[in-house]
VOTOR-431759 format. One line per 4 residues: number of its first residue (from 1); for each residue x, z, y of N, C-alpha, C. Coordinates in nm, 2 decimals. Layout:
<rs>
NUM = X/Z/Y/X/Z/Y/X/Z/Y | ...
</rs>
This chain:
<rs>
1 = 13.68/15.45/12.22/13.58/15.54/12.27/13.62/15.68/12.23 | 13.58/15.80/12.31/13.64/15.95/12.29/13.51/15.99/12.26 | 13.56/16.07/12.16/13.39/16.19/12.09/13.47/16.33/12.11 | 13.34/16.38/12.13/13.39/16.58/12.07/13.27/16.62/12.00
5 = 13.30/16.71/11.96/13.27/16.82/11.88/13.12/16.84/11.93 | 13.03/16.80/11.84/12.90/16.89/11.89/12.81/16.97/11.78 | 12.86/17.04/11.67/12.84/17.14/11.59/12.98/17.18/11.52 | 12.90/17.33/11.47/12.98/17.38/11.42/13.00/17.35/11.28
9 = 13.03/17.27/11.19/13.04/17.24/11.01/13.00/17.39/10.97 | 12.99/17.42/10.80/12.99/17.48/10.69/13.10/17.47/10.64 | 13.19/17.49/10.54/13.29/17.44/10.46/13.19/17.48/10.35 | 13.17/17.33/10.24/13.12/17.39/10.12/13.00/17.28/10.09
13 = 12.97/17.30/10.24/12.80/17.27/10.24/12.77/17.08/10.24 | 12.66/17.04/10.17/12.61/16.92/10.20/12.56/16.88/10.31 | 12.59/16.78/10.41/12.52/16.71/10.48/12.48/16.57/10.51 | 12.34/16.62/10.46/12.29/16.46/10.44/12.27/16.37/10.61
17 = 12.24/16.20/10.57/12.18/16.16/10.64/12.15/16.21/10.78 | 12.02/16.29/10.79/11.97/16.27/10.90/12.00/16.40/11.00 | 12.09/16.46/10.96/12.21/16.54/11.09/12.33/16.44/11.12 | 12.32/16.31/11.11/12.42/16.23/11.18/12.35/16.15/11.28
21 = 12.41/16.15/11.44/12.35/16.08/11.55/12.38/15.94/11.53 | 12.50/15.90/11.47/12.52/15.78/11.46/12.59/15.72/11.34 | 12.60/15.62/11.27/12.65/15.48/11.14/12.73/15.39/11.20 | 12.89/15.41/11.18/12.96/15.33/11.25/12.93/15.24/11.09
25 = 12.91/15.10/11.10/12.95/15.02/11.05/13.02/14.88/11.02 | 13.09/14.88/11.18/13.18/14.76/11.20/13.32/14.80/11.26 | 13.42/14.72/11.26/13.55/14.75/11.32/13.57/14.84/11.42 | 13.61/14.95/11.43/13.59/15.06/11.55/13.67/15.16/11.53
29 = 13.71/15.20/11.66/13.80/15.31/11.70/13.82/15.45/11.79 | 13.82/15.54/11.76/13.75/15.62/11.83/13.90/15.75/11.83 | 13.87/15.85/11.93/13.95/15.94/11.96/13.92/16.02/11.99 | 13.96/16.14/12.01/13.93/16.29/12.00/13.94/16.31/12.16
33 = 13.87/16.42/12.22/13.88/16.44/12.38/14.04/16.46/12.46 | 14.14/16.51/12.34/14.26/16.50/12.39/14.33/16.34/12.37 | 14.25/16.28/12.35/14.35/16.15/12.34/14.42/16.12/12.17 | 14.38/16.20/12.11/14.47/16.18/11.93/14.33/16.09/11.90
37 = 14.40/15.96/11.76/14.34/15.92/11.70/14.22/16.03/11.61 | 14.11/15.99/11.58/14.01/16.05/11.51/13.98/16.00/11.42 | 13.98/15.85/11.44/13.93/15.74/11.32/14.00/15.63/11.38 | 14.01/15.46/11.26/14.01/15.38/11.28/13.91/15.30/11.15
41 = 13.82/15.27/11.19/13.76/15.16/11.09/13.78/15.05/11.09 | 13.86/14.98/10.96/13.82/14.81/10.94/13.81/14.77/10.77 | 13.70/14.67/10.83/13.64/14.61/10.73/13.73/14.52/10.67 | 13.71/14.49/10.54/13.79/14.41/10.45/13.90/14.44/10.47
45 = 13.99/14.55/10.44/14.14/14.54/10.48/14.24/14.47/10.35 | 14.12/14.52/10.21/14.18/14.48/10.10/14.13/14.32/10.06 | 14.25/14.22/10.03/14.20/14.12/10.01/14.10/14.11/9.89 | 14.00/14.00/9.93/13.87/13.98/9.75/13.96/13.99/9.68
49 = 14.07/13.86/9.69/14.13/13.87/9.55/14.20/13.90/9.46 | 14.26/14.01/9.51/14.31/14.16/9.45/14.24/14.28/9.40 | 14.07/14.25/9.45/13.98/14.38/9.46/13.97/14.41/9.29 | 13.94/14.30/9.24/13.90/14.30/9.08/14.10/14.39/9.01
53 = 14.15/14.33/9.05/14.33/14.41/8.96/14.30/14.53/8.99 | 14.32/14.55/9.12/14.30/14.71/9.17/14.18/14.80/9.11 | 14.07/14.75/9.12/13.97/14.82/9.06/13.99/14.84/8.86 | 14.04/14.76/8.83/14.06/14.77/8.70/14.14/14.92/8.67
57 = 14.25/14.91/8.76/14.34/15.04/8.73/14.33/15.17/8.81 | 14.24/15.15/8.89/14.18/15.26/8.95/14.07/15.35/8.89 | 13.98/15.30/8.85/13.86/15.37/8.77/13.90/15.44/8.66 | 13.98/15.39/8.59/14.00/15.53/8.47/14.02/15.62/8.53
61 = 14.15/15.60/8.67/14.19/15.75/8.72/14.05/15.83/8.73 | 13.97/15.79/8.84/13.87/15.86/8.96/13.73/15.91/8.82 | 13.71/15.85/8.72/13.66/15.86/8.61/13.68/15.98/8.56 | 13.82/16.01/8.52/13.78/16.16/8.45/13.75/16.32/8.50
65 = 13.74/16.36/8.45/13.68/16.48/8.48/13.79/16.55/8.54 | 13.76/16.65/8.62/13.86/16.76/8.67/13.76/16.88/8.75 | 13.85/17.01/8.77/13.74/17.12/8.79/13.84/17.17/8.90 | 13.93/17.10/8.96/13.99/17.20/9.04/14.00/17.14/9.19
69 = 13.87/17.10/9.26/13.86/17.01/9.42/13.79/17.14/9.48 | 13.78/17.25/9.50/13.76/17.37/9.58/13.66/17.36/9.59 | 13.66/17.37/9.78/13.51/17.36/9.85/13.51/17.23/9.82 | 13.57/17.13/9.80/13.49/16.99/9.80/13.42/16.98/9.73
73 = 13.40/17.07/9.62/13.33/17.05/9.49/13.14/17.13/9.50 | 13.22/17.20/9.63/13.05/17.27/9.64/13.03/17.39/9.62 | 12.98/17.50/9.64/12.96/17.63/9.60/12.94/17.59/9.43 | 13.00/17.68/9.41/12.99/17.70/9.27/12.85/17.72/9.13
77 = 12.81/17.62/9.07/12.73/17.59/9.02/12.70/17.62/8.84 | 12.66/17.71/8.76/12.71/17.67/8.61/12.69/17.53/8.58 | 12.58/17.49/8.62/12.52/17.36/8.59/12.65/17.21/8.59 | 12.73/17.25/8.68/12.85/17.22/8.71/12.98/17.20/8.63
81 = 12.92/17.33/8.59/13.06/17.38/8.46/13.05/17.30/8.35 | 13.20/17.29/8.27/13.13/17.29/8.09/13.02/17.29/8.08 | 12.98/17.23/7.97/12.84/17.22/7.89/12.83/17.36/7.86 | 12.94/17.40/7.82/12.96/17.55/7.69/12.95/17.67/7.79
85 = 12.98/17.66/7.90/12.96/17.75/7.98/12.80/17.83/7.99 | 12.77/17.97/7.99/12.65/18.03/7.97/12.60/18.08/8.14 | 12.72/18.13/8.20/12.67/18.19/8.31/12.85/18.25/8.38 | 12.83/18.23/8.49/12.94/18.23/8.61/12.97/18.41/8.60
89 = 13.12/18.46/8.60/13.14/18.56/8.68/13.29/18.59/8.73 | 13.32/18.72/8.73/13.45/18.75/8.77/13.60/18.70/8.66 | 13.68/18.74/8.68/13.81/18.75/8.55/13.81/18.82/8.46 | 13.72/18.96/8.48/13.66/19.06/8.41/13.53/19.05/8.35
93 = 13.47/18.97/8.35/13.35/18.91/8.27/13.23/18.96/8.39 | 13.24/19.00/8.47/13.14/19.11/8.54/13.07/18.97/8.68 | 12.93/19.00/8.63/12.85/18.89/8.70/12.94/18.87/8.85 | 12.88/18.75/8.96/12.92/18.78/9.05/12.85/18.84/9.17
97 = 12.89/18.89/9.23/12.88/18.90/9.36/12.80/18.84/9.46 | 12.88/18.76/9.44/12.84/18.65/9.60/12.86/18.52/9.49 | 12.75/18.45/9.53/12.79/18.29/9.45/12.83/18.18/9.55 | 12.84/18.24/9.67/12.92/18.14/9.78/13.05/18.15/9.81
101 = 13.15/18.08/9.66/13.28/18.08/9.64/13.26/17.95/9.60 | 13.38/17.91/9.57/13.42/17.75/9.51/13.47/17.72/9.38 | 13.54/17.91/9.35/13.59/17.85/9.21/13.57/18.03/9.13 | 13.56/18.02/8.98/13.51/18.17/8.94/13.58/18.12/8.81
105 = 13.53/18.24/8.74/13.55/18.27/8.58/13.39/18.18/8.56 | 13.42/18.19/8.37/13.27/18.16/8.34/13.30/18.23/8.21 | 13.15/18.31/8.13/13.18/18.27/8.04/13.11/18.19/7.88 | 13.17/18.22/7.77/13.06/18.14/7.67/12.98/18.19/7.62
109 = 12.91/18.14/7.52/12.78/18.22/7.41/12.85/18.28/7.36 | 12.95/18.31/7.31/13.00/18.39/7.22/13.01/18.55/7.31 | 13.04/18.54/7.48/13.07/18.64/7.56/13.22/18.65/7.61 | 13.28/18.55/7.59/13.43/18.57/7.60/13.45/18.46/7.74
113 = 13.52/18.55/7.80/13.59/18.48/7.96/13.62/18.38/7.93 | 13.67/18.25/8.00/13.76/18.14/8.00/13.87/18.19/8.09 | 13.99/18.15/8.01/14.12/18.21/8.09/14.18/18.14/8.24 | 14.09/18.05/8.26/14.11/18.00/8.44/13.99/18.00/8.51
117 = 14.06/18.04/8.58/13.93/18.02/8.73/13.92/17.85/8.77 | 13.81/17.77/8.81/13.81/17.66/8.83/13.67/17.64/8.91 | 13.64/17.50/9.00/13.55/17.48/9.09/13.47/17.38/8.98 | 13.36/17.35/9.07/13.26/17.29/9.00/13.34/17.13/8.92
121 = 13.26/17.06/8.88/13.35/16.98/8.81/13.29/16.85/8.90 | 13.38/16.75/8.86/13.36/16.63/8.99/13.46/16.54/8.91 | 13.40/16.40/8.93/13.51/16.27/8.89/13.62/16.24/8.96 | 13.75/16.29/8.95/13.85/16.29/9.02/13.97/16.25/8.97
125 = 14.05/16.21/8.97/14.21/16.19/8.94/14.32/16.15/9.05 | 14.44/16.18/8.99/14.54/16.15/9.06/14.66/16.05/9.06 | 14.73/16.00/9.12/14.87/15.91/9.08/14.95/15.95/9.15 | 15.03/15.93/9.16/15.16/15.93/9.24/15.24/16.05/9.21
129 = 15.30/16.14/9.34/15.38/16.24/9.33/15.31/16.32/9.38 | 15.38/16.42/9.33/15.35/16.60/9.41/15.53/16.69/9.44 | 15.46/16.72/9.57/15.57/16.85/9.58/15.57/16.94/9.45 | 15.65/17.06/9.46/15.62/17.20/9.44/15.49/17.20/9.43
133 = 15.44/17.30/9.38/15.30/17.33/9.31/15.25/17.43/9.22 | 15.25/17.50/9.24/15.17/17.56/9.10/15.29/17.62/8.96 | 15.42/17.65/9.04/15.54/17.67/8.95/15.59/17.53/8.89 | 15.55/17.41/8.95/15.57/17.32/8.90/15.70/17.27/8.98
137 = 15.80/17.16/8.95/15.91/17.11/9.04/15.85/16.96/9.07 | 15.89/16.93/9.19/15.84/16.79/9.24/15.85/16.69/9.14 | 15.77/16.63/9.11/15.76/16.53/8.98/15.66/16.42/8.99 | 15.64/16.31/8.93/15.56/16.22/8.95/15.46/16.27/8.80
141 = 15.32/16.26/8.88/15.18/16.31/8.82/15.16/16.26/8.69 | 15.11/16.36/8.63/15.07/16.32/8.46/15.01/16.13/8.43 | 14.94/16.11/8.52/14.88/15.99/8.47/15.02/15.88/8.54 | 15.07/15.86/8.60/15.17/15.77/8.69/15.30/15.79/8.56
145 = 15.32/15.90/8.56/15.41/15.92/8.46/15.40/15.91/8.30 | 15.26/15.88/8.26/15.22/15.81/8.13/15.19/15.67/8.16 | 15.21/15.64/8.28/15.11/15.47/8.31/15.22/15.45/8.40 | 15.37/15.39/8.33/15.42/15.34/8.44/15.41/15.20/8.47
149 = 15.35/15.05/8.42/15.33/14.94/8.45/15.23/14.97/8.55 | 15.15/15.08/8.49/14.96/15.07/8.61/15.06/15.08/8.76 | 15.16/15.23/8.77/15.15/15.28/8.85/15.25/15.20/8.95 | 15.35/15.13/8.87/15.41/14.99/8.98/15.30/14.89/9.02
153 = 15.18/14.87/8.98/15.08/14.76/8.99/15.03/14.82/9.13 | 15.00/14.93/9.14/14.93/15.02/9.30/15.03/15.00/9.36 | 15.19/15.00/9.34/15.21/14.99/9.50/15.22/14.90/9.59 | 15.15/14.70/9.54/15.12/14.67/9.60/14.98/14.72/9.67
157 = 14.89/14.77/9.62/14.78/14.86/9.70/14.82/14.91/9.81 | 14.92/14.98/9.81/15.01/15.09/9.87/15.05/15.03/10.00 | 15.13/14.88/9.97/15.17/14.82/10.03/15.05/14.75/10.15 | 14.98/14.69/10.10/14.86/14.63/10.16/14.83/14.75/10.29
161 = 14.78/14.88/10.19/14.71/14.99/10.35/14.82/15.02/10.43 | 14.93/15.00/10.40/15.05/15.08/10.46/15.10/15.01/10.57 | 15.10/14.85/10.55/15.12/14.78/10.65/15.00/14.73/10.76 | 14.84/14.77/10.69/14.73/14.81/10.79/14.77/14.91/10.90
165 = 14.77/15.05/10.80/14.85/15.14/10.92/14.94/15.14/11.03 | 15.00/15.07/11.00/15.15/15.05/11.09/15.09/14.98/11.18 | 15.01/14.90/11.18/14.98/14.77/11.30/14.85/14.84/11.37 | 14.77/14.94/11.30/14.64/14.98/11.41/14.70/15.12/11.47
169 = 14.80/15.23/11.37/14.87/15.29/11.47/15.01/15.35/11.45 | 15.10/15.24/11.52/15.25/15.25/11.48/15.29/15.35/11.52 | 15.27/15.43/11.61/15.36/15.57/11.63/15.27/15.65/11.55 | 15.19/15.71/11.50/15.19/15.78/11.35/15.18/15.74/11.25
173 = 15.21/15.63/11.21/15.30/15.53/11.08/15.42/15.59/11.08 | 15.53/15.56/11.23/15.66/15.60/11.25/15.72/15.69/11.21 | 15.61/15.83/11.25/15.64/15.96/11.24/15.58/15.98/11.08 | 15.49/15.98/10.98/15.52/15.99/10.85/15.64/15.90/10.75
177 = 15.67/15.76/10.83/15.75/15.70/10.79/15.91/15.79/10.79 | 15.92/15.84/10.86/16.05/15.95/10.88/16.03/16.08/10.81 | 15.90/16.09/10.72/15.94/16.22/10.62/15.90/16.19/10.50 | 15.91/16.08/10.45/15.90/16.03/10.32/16.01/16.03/10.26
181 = 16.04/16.06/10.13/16.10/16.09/10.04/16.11/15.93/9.94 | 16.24/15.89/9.94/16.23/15.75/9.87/16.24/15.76/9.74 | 16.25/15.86/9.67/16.26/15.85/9.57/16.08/15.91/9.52 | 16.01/15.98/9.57/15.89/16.00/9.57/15.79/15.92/9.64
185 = 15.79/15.82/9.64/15.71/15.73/9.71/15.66/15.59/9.63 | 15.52/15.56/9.68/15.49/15.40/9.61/15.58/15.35/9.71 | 15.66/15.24/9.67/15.75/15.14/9.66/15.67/15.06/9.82 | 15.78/15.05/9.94/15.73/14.96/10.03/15.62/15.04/10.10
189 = 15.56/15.11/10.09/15.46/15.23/10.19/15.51/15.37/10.20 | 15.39/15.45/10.29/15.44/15.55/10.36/15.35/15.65/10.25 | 15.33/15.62/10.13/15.24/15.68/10.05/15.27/15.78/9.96 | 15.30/15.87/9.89/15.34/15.99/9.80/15.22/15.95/9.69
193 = 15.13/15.97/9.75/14.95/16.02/9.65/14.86/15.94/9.64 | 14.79/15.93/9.56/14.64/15.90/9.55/14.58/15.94/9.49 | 14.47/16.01/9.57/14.32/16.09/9.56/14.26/15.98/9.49 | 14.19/15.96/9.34/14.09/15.89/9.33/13.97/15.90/9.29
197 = 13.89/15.90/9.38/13.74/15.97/9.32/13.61/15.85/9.28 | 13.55/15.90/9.17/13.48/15.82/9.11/13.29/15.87/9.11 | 13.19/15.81/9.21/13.10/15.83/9.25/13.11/16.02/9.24 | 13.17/16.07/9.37/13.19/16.21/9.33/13.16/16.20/9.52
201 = 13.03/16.30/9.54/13.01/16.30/9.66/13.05/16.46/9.73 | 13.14/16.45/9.78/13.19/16.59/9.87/13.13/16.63/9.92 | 13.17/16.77/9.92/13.12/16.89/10.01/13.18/16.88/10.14 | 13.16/16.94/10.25/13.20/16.95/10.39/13.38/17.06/10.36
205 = 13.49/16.98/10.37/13.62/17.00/10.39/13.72/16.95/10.46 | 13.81/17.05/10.44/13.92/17.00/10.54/14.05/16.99/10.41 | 14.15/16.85/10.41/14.18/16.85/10.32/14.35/16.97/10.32 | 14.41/16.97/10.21/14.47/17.03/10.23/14.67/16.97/10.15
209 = 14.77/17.01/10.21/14.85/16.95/10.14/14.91/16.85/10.19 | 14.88/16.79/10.26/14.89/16.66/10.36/14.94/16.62/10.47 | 15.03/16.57/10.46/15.11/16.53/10.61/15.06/16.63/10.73 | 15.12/16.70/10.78/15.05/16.81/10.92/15.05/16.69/11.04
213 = 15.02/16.69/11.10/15.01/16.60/11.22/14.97/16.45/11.23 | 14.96/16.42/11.08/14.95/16.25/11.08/14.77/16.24/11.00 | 14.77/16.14/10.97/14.61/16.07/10.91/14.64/16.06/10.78 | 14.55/16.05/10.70/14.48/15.98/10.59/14.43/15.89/10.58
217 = 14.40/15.78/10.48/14.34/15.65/10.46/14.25/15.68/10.31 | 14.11/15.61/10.39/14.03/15.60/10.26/13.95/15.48/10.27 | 14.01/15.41/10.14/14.01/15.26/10.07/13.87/15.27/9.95 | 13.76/15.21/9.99/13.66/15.18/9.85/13.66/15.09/9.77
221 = 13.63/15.08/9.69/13.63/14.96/9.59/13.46/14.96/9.52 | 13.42/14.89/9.48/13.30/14.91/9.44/13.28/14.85/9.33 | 13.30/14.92/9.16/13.28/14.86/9.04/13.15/14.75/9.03 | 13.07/14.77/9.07/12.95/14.63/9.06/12.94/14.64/9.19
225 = 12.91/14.55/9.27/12.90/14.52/9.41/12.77/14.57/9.44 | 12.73/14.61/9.59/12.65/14.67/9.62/12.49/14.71/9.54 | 12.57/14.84/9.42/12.50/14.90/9.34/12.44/15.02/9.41 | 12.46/15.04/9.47/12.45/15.17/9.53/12.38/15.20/9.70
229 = 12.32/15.28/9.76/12.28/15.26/9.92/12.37/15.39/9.88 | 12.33/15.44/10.05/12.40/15.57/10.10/12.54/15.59/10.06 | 12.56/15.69/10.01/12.73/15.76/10.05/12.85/15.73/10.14 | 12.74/15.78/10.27/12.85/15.75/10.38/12.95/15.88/10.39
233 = 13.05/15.82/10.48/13.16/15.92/10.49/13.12/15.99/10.62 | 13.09/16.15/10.65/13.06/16.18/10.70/13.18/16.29/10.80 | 13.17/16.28/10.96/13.24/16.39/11.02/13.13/16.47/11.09 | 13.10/16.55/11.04/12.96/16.63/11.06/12.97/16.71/11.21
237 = 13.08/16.75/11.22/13.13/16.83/11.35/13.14/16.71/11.51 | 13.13/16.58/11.48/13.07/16.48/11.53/13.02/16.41/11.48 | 12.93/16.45/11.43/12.79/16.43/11.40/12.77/16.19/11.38 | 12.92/16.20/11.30/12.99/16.04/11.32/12.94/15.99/11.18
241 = 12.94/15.89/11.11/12.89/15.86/10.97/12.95/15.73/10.92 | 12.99/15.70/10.84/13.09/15.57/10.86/13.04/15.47/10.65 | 12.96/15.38/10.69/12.93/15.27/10.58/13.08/15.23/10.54 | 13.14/15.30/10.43/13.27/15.19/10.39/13.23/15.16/10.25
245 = 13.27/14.99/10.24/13.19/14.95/10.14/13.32/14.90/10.08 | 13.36/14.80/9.98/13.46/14.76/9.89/13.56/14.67/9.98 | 13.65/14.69/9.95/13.76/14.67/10.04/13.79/14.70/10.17 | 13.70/14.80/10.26/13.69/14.89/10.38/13.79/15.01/10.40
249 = 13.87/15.02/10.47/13.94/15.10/10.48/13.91/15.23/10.64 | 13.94/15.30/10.57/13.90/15.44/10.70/14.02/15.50/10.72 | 14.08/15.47/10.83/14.21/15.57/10.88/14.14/15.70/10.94 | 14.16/15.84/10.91/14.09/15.94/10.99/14.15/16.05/10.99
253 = 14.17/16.15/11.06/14.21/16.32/11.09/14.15/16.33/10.94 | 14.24/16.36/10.86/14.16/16.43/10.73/14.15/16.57/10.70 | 14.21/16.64/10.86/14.19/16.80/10.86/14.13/16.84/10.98 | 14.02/16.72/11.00/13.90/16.73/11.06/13.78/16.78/10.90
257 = 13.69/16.87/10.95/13.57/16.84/10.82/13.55/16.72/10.79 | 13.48/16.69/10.68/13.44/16.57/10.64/13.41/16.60/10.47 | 13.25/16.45/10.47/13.22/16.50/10.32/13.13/16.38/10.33 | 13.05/16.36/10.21/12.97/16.23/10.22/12.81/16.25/10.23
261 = 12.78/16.16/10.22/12.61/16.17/10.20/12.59/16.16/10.08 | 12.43/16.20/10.05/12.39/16.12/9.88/12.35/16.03/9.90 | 12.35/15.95/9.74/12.33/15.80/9.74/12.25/15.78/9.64 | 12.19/15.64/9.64/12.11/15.60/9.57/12.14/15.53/9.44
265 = 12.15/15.48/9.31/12.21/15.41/9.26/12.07/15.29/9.25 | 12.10/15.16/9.28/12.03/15.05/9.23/11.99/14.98/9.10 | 12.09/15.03/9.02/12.05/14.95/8.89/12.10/15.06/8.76 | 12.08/14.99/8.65/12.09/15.10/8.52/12.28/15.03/8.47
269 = 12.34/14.96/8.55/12.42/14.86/8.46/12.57/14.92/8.45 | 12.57/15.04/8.50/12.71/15.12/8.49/12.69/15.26/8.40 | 12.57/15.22/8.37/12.53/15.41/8.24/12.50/15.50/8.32 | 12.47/15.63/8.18/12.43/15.72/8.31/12.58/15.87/8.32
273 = 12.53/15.92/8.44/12.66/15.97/8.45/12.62/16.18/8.41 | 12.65/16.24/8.38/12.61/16.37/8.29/12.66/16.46/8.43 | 12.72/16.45/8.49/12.73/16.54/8.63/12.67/16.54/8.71 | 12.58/16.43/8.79/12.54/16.39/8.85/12.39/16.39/8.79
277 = 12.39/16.37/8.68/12.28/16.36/8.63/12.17/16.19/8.68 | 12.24/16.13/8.76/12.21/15.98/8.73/12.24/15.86/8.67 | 12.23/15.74/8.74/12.28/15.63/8.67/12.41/15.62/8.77 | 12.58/15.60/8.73/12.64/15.51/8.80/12.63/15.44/8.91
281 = 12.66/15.47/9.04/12.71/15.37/9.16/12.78/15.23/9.14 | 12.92/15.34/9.13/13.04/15.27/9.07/13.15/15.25/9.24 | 13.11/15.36/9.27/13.15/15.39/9.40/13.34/15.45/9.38 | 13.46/15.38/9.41/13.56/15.39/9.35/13.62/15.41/9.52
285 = 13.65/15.55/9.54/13.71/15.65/9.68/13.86/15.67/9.64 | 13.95/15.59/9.74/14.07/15.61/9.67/14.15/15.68/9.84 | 14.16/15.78/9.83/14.29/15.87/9.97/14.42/15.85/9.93 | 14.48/15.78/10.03/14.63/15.74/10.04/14.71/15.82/10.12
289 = 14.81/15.92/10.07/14.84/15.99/10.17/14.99/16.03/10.18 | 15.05/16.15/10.22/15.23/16.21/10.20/15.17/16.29/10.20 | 15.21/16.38/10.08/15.22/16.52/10.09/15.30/16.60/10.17 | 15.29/16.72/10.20/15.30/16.76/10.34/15.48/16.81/10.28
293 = 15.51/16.81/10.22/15.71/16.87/10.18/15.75/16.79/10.07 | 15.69/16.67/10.08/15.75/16.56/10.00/15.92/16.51/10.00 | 15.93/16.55/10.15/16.04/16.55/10.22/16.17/16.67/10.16 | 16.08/16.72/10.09/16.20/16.84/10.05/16.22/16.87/9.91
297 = 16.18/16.79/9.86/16.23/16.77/9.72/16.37/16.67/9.71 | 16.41/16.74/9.58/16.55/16.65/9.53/16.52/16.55/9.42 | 16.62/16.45/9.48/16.62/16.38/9.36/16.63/16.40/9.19 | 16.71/16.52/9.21/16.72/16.58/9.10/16.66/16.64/9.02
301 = 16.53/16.66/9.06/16.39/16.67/8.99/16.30/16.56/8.94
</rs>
């Protein structure tokens, strides 16, 4: 089925629930008015009985804290920040401006700046590789590179979505298959990265870094089984909404907008979470992707 565009998104902004026309929540396929993939949904793509290994070594990642997901993290919040944090401003200590940015200074009770600028804070982590970056040389990521048993254990993960992809759509499998980098890759997939986010509901974004012309895959896992209602995956600009529950995989344009809903938590049995200021989902969002010049690193890094 072909959708277009019937709003204009925010970048930044939440969109709940009830600005979506429709909840895909079964096997389905959809396409943009020019004919490019848009989405592919299917259910169960990860087998049960892998779900428990995978989730084991996933959650620490998506678990800890990090302050640098931009607009996904939201207009910028103190409440957000550090605990220690007193009040948001420039690099020069000087209140701000406009508080519809993503990332600022802050500073403490004492009065003194923090020496980085950073976005609201959110349960996030990473594995795998990175290009170039930040003065940095293509290298495999802090946690992959402290956890090398964990991070051979994912590329069967890797393997599983990768060979999903290839069979629901082989000519943009093909075409990221031809700029992967073998020495920067999970082992047997078309994979570089993994985004892992841990009950961390997005803002409306377009991602960045990422294969130009090809998709993204987003795989859930659910630490206690349906603990949680809501946090659908939302394409707000088609007004589309997509139930992915544990072992559900989402193939989609991931530089289309896109952000989630809020959710409910069901029970007290995962603690409570100090960001969020609730109890635990246990909602475990893992993005499988190639970084966009993966292809142009040396081995010799």
């Amino acid at each position: 089925m072909n959708y277009k565009k019937v709003f204009e998104a925010t970048k930044g902004l939440f969109y709940d629930e009830e600005h979506y026309d429709m909840c895909i929540t079964e096997d389905c396929i959809g396409y943009k008015e020019n004919g490019d993939i848009l989405f592919i949904f299917k259910k169960n793509v990860i087998p049960e009985n892998k779900r428990d290994e995978f989730k084991k070594i996933l959650k620490p990642i998506g678990k800890s804290k990090t302050k640098n997901r931009g607009s996904g993290a939201g207009y910028v919040d103190v409440n957000k920040f550090p605990k220690n944090a007193v009040s948001l401003c420039n690099a020069k200590g000087d209140p701000l401006k406009n508080e519809k940015i993503f990332s600022c200074y802050f500073k403490y009770e004492d009065g003194k700046v923090a020496k980085r600028c950073q976005s609201n804070q959110t349960r996030c982590g990473v594995a795998g590789y990175f290009d170039e970056t930040a003065g940095l040389p293509c290298r495999k990521v802090h946690w992959s590179a402290h956890n090398p048993v964990r991070h051979n254990k994912l590329e069967e993960f890797c393997k599983i979505v990768s060979e999903h992809y290839k069979k629901v759509a082989p000519e943009i499998w093909e075409f990221q298959k031809s700029k992967i980098n073998e020495d920067f890759i999970f082992k047997d997939s078309i994979f570089s990265t993994l985004t892992v986010n841990y009950d961390y509901r997005t803002a409306n974004h377009k991602d960045t870094g990422d294969l130009e012309n090809s998709l993204s895959t987003l795989t859930i896992f659910e630490e206690e089984e349906d603990n949680y209602t809501g946090f659908y995956t939302g394409l707000p600009e088609y007004k589309l909404m997509f139930d992915v529950r544990g072992g559900d995989t989402l193939i989609f344009d991931a530089h289309e907008y896109h952000c989630n809903t809020e959710s409910d938590t069901l029970t007290d049995k995962l603690g409570y979470d100090d960001l969020s200021e609730k109890e635990f989902g246990g909602r475990i969002a893992v993005v499988s992707y190639l970084r966009n010049r993966i292809n142009l690193c040396s081995n010799e890094e």
